[in-house]
Steps between C-alpha positions, in 0.01 A plus 500: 500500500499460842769252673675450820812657556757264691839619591748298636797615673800376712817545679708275696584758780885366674578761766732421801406438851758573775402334819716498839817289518539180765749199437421183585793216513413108482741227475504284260651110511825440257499223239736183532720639292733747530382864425646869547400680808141663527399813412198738621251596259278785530170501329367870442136418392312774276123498412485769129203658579148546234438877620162639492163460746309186496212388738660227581818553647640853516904512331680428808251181562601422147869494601489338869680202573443330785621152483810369270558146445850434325701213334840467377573221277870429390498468118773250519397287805183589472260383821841386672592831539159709566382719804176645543419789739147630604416815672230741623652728700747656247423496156724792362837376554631086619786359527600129478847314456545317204801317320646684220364319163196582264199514620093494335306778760141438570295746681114490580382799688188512699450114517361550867638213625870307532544286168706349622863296358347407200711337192579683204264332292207545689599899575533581134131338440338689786131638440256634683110469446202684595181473584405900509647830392525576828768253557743674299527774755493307802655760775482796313825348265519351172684169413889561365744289350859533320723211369866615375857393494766617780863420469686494882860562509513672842313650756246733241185727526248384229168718390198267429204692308166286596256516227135476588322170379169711383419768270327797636166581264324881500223553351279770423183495323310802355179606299503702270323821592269482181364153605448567874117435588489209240833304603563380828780276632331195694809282644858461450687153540869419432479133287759259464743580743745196609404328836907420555842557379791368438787740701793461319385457126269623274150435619278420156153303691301309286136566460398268768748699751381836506148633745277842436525734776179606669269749303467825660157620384390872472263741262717784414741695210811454656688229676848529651666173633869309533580141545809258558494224324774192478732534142297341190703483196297409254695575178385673163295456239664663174228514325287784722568811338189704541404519895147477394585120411671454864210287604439188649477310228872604375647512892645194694296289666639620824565852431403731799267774378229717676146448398295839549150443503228790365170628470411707136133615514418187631699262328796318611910554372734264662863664411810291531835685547828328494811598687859451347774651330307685215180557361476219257710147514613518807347304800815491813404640806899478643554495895661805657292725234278755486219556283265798458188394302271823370188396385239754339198391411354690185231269358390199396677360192380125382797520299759530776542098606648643836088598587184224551163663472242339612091628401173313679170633321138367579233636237189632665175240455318618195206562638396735792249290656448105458142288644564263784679162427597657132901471420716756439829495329840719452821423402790522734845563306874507655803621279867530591794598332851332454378268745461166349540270813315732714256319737146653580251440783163573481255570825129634506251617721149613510423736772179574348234269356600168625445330168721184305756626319748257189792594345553318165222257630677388811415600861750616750465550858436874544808690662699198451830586246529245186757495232343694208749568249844424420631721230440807347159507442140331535135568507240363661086490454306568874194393568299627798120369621340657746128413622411760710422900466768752562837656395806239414844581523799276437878638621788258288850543653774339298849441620851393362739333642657783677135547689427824341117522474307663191101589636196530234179475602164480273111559602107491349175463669314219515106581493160373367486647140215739448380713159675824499413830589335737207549850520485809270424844448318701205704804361402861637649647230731838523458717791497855598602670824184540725252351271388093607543228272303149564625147450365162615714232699394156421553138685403183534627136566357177337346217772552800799207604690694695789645863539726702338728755663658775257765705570585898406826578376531865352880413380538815277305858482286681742136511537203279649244269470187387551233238447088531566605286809820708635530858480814507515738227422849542693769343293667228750166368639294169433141458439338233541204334238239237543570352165567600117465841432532762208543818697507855366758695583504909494901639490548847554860649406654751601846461333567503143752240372384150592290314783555123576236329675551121600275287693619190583186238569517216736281203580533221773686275359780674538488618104550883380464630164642888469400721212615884414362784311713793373283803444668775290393846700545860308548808677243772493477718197589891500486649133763787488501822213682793454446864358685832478418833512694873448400773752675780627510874594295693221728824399478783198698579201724833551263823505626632147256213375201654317302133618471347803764209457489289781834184665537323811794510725581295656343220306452170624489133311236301756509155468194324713421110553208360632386160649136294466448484878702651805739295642599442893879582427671690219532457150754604243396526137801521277467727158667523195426887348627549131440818307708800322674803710500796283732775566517894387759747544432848426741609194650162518421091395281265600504143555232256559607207726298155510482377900458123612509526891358279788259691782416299807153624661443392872118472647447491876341249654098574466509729202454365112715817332799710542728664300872631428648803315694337220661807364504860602620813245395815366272498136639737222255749388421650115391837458256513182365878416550763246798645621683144565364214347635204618755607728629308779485702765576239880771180422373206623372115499174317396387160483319299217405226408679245253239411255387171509626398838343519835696808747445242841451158531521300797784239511511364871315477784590360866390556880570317792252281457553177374141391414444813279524396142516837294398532106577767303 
C-alpha cells in the first residue's frame, strides 16, 4: 500500500561561543541602609551554538550577539536594590558593581534597542511579537534570552549561556524515484507558527496567536528549506501512537506543522507534517532547538490522516453533437479525503461556444469563484444551451482554501442534425496473388442532394485499385462524386496475407461515415514432387566367369525434385528417402540395414528440376554358372525398396519468396 513516509528528527545543538573580552564598570546608587562594600561582577556571555548550514543564517550568524540588555534584581530587596546595564559595543564580557546579596539575572540579547530600567515584574513578562519571519532575524542575529540565579559575595567572574528564543526547522522533502513523472511537489508553507513570545517562560500561544508563513510555490521532486520560528509548546496528546493518526484532527489547535501541497496524476494531496519531540504524541517545538524533518513521499494512502486528497472529475456530454438551442447535461463531482471542513470554490469559463451554462440550476457569473462545496464530497448536474453552430468547450477550475486550482474542461459540437451517412461494401471473396478480385462500394444519405467526397486508405497489404472512372486509385487521395453512387471496384494484390482497404466518405455537412474491407490474399501456387534414381559406372564380373556378369562402381543413389513452374529465385525441396541397404561380404555375413534420412534438393532460379546424390557405394556382384553357382564374387551395397512404402517423398518446401505457396 502506498503511504507517505514522515520522519521526524531533532537535536538541541549547545556548543560554546568564545567572543573577545572588554569590561565595562557602572556605578550603582547604595540603599538607605547600611550594606557591605561593592563588588565587581563580570558577566561572560555564551551563545551554545545549533551547528549545521541553513539558508538563513550561516552558524556564526546563529551565534552573534550584538546587543545585551541586562538586569539584576536583589532577591531580598528586590527593585530597591536592582541595576540594569545595556550595551552594543561589547557583548562578550561586562562588568558592573553590584552589592553583595542574591540576585534574579535577566538577559535579552539582540533586543536592538536600550530597554531600558525596567521593574522586575515587567522584565520577567517581556515578549516580543511579529509581524513576518523575517523579523526574527533582523541584522543577521537571532533573539536570546537567559534568566538564572547569581549569589555575590565578592568581586566574581560569572558565565551566562544565552539560549535562543526560536527553534531552528530543516526540512527536506523527497519523491520517491518510482513515482517521479506522476508526483510533483506544488508549494510548501510552515502553519501555525506563534506571532510572539513570552522571553522568560514557556511560550504555549493559543490558536488565535499563531500566523502561516508565506507559501513558497514550485513544481518539482525535491524541496530543501530551514526556518526560525519563536518556541511553541504545545504539549502531548497520549493517545497518538501510530504517526499515521498524527493529524489535524488529533493535534492542538495551535500546533505548528508544515502543510506540503501535491499533484498525483492530476489530483490533489495536501500532506500535513508535524514537528516535535517524536513521531506520534508529541507536539513542542522548544526554543534553542533544532529539528531535522525528512519527508519522503511514496504514495498516496487515504488511510494515512496525515494526507488530504482531493479528485475534480467532469463526465464528457453524452452525445458528440447536439442541434442548436438543445441542452446538454454532465455531472460535475468533487471528492476529498480526511477533509471534512474543507472549503471548495468553484469557477468556469467558456472559451468556446459562448452559450448559458447552470450548475445545479443556478447561474453564476462566468470566471467569477463561488463556494461549491464544503466537505468531503458533492456532485452536481450541468446544463449547457447553446443556439448557434460550432464547437463548445467549457474549462472548470476548482480551488480550496489554500488556492490550489484543479482544471477539467468538457466539449461537443453544436450543429443542425442531418440523416447519417450510409456506406458499405459487397465481399470480394478470397484472393490470389496477381489475379483481380471485384467488389462494389455503396453510399447514400437520406434528404441530401449534394456531393460526396471518399477517401482511399490502403491501411494493410500491397496492391492497387481501380474503378471504370480511375485507373488507378492511389491510396491517400479523395475523389470527388456528384451524388449516391454504387461503384465497382477492381483490387489487384500482389501480397499474400491480408489487404485492408478503407474509404472514408464525406458530405457537406460536415458528416463522414468510414467503412473497411479485409480481403484474405493467397500466395501463388507451385506444386513440388520428388523421385530417385540409381546410376553409375557399368563394370564386369571377374574374367573366370563363363557369363557376362555385369556391377557398377561407383554407384550412385540420385535423388531429383521438381517444381510446376520456374521460379525467379531458388527453391529448396526437402525429402525424406526410406528403403533397405543390403550388404555382402565375400566368405563372410551380411546385414540388411533399413535407412530413414532427410535430402535437401536446391533449384536455381529459372529452372523447374535438379537433383542431389543421396548415397554413393559400390554394388556386390553374384556369379551364377556351372562352375560357381551362386558365388559372390565383388562385396558391396544395394538399395531396395521397403514394400509398401514410398523410397522419396517430399516433406518441405521454401524459397525466398514470400508469396510462393508450395503443395506437395
Amino acid at each position: 500500500m502506498k503511504h507517505f513516509l514522515i520522519t521526524a528528527l531533532c537535536a538541541a545543538a549547545l556548543l560554546p561561543l568564545s567572543h573577545a573580552c572588554l569590561s565595562q564598570t557602572l556605578d550603582g546608587e547604595a540603599p538607605d541602609e547600611a550594606v557591605p562594600a561593592s563588588a565587581t561582577v563580570t558577566l561572560r556571555f555564551d551563545a551554545p551554538g545549533m551547528e549545521a548550514a541553513t539558508r538563513a543564517l550561516s552558524p556564526e550568524g546563529e551565534k552573534t550577539v550584538r546587543d545585551l540588555n541586562v538586569w539584576f534584581f536583589s532577591k531580598r530587596f528586590g527593585d530597591d536594590i536592582a541595576r540594569h546595564v545595556y550595551t552594543e559595543a561589547n557583548t562578550s564580557q561586562i562588568a558592573t558593581t553590584l552589592y553583595p546579596t542574591d540576585y534574579e539575572l535577566y538577559v535579552i540579547a539582540n533586543a536592538g534597542r536600550d530597554l531600558g530600567a525596567l521593574p522586575q515584574e515587567r522584565v520577567a513578562a517581556y515578549a516580543a511579537s511579529i509581524d513576518s519571519p523575517e523579523e526574527l532575524t533582523r541584522n543577521g542575529t537571532l533573539p536570546m534570552a537567559t534568566r538564572q540565579e547569581v549569589a555575590v559575595t565578592g568581586n566574581t567572574t560569572l558565565s551566562v549561556a544565552l539560549e535562543r528564543c526560536v527553534s531552528r526547522l530543516d526540512v527536506s522533502i523527497e519523491v520517491a524515484p518510482a513515482l517521479r513523472g506522476h508526483l510533483l511537489i506544488r508549494s510548501v508553507q510552515l502553519c501555525s507558527a506563534p506571532r510572539s513570545c513570552t522571553f522568560f517562560g514557556e511560550n504555549r500561544p493559543a490558536a488565535g496567536g499563531t500566523f502561516d508563513y508565506p507559501k513558497q510555490t514550485l513544481s518539482g521532486e525535491r524541496f530543501e528549506g530551514s526556518y526560525y520560528l519563536w518556541e511553541n509548546a504545545q504539549g502531548t496528546n497520549a493517545t497518538i501512537t501510530d504517526p499515521q493518526a498524527r493529524n489535524r484532527a488529533n493535534a492542538p489547535a495551535a500546533a505548528t506543522c508544515l502543510h506540503i501541497e501535491a499533484s498525483y496524476d492530476g489530483r490533489k494531496a495536501d500532506c500535513y507534517v508535524y514537528p516535535g519531540e517524536n513521531t506520534t504524541s508529541d507536539f513542542n517545538v522548544r526554543r534553542n532547538t533544532h529539528y531535522r524533518m525528512q519527508v519522503r513521499m511514496l504514495g498516496m494512502n487515504e488511510t494515512d490522516t496525515r494526507i488530504t486528497t482531493t479528485e475534480l472529475d467532469v463526465a464528457a456530454f453524452p452525445q458528440a453533437s447536439y442541434a442548436p438551442g438543445e441542452t446538454a447535461h454532465t455531472t460535475l463531482s468533487l471528492r476529498s479525503s480526511n477533509n471534512p471542513g474543507g472549503l471548495f470554490y468553484l469557477a468556469y469559463a467558456i472559451p468556446q461556444g459562448g452559450g448559458t451554462l447552470t450548475i445545479d440550476g443556478v447561474s453564476h457569473s462566468p470566471g467569477v469563484p463561488f463556494l461549491f462545496a464544503q466537505g468531503e464530497s458533492k456532485s452536481a448536474r450541468i446544463a449547457y444551451t447553446q443556439a448557434a453552430e460550432g464547437p463548445a468547450r467549457i474549462v472548470f477550475t476548482l480551488s480550496d482554501a489554500y488556492g490550489f486550482p484543479l482544471e477539467r474542461q468538457i466539449e461537443t459540437t453544436y450543429k443542425t442534425p442531418y440523416r447519417p451517412i450510409e456506406a458499405s461494401t459487397t465481399d470480394p471473396g478470397a484472393a490470389r496473388i496477381g489475379v483481380p478480385v471485384q467488389f462494389y462500394l455503396s453510399f447514400s444519405e437520406a434528404d441530401y442532394t449534394g456531393s460526396f467526397r471518399v477517401r482511399y486508405e490502403l491501411s494493410e497489404g500491397t496492391g492497387t485499385l481501380s474503378t471504370p472512372e480511375v485507373s488507378g486509385w492511389n491510396s491517400g487521395t479523395t475523389l470527388a462524386f456528384d451524388g449516391a453512387r454504387q461503384i465497382r471496384m477492381n483490387f489487384l494484390p500482389s501480397a499474400r496475407g491480408t489487404a485492408r482497404l478503407r474509404f472514408i466518405v464525406s458530405d457537406d455537412h460536415g458528416q463522414s461515415q468510414t467503412v473497411e474491407r479485409a480481403i484474405s490474399v493467397s500466395g501463388t501456387p507451385v506444386a513440388t514432387s520428388a523421385s530417385w534414381e540409381i546410376d553409375g559406372t557399368r563394370r564386369e564380373a571377374p574374367e573366370d566367369s563363363t557369363f557376362s556378369t555385369f556391377y557398377r562402381d561407383p554407384c550412385y543413389l540420385r535423388v531429383s525434385a521438381s517444381l510446376s513452374k520456374p521460379l525467379s529465385v531458388a527453391a529448396t525441396v526437402s525429402v525424406r528417402l526410406r528403403y533397405v541397404l543390403e550388404h555382402r561380404v565375400i566368405y563372410g555375413t551380411s546385414s540388411d540395414e533399413r535407412m530413414d534420412e532427410r535430402v535437401s534438393v536446391t533449384i536455381p532460379a529459372g529452372q523447374t528440376s535438379a537433383s542431389v546424390i543421396a548415397r554413393q557405394y559400390s554394388e556386390y556382384c553374384y556369379v551364377d554358372n556351372e562352375s560357381y553357382p551362386h558365388v559372390l564374387v565383388k562385396e558391396g551395397y544395394r538399395v531396395e525398396p521397403i514394400p509398401g512404402i514410398d523410397m522419396v517423398t517430399v516433406v518441405g518446401a521454401s524459397c525466398t519468396d514470400a508469396n510462393i505457396e508450395f503443395t506437395y
